[in-house]
C-alpha positions in Angstrom: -17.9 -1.1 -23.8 -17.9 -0.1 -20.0 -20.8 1.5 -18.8 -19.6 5.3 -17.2 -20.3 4.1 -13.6 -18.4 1.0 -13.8 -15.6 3.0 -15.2 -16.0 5.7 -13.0 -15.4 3.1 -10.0 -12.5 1.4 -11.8 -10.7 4.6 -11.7 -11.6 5.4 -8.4 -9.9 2.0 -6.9 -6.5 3.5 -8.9 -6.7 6.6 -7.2 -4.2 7.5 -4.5 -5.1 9.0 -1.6 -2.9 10.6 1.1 -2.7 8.3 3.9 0.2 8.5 6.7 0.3 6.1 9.2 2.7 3.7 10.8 3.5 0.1 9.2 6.0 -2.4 9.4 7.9 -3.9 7.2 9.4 -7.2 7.4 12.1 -8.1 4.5 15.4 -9.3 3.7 17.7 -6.0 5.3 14.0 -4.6 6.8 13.4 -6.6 10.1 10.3 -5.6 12.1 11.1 -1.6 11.0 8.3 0.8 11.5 8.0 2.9 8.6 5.7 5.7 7.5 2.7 5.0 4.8 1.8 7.2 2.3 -0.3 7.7 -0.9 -2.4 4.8 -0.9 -4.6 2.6 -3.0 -6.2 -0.7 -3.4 -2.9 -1.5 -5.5 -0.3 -0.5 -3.0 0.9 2.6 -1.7 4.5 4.4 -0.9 6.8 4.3 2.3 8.6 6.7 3.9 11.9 4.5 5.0 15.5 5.6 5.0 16.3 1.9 4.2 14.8 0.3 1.0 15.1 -2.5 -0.2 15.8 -3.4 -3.7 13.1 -3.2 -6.3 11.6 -7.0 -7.1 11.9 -7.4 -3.2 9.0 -9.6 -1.3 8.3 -8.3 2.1 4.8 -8.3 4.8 3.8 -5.5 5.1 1.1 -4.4 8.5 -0.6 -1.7 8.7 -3.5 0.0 10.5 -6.4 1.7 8.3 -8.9 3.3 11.2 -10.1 0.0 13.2 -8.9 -2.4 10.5 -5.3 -3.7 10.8 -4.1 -5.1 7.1 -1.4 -7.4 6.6 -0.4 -8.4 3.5 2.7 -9.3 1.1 4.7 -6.8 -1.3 6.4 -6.0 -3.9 9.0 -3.8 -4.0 8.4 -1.7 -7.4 10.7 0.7 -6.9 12.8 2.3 -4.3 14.8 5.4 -3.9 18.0 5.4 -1.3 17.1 7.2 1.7 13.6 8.5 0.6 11.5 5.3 0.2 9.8 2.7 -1.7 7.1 2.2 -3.7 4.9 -0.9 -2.7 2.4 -3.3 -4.8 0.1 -4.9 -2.5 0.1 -9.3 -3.6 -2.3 -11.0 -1.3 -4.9 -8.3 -0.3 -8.1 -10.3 0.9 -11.7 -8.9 -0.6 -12.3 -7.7 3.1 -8.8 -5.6 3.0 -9.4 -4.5 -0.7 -12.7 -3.3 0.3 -11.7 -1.4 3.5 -9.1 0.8 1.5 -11.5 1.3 -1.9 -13.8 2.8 1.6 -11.2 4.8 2.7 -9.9 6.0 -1.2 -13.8 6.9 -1.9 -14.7 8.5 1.0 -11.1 10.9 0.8 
């Protein structure tokens, strides 16, 4: 069994936080389009984007989270026309990962 604190933590990293701030998407009908970043967590986060691309979709995805710039690859999880997307984050490094449980925790 999982100690509280552990779990505690665990369910803290799931939590979404609301986070807006500009990223950039780069993808197969997405070139270099600045989009808006929302509800984030260490396993991804939503975009604001009036063109999305089709869920199963890989794309890089930059962003800026206070001093730290994060780049990493997505997934496209789902996507609804000329709202947004929802985003799984692939390839975050520890470094990235633990920048944004910072951020979650301290929101």
């Amino acid at each position: 069994m999982t100690p509280p604190a552990v779990a505690g933590t665990e369910r803290r990293k799931a939590a979404r936080v609301t986070y807006f701030a500009e990223a950039w998407l780069e993808g197969l009908d997405v070139s270099r389009t600045s989009v808006r970043l929302g509800d984030l967590s260490t396993e991804g986060a939503f975009v604001d984007a009036r063109t999305v691309l089709p869920p199963g979709t890989i794309a890089r995805l930059r962003f800026r989270l206070e001093e730290r710039e994060i780049g990493t690859m997505v997934e496209v999880r789902y996507a609804i026309p000329s709202i947004g997307m929802g985003l799984h984050f692939l390839d975050l490094t520890p470094a990235d990962r633990a920048a944004i449980q910072a951020y979650v925790a301290a929101c």
